[in-house]
N, C-alpha and C positions, 0 to 999 in steps of 0.2 A: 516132590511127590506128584505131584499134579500135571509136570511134564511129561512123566513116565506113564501114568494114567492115559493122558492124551496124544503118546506116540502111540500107545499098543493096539493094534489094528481091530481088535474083538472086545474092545471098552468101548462101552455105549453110553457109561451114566457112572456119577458118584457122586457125595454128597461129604461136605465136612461140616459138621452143625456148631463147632464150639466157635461163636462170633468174640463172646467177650471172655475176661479173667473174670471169675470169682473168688472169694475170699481164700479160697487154700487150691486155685491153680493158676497158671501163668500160662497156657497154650492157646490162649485166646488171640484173633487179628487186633483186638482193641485193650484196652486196661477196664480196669475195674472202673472208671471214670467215664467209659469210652471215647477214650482219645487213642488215634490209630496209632497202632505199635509201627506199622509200614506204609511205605508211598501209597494210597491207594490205586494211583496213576499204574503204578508195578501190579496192582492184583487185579485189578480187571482187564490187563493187558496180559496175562496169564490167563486169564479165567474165561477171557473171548476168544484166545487163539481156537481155532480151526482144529477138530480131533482127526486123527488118523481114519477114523471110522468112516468121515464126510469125505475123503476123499475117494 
C-alpha cells in the first residue's frame, strides 16, 4: 500500500494510524504487548523512501 501511495505522481500525504493490536484486532505494526510484528529496519526504509511527488 504505501509503495503504490508513494509512486502516484499527485499523492502528497497519508496517514495509517493503527500502531498497535488491540484486544479484538490484529492489523497493528506491533502486538498487544508492543513487540514489532516486523523489521522495523523494513518500515522505515519504506516510510523514508523518496515519493514520486518530490521528484
Amino acid at each position: 500500500m504505501t509503495s503504490t501511495l508513494l509512486d502516484h505522481p499527485m499523492m502528497c500525504g497519508f496517514c495509517y494510524t493503527q500502531l498497535y493490536d488491540i484486544e479484538q484486532e490484529v492489523n497493528g505494526l506491533c502486538t498487544y504487548d508492543r513487540k514489532p510484528k516486523f523489521d522495523p529496519g523494513l518500515i522505515r526504509r519504506i516510510n523514508t523512501r523518496k515519493a514520486a511527488i518530490e521528484d
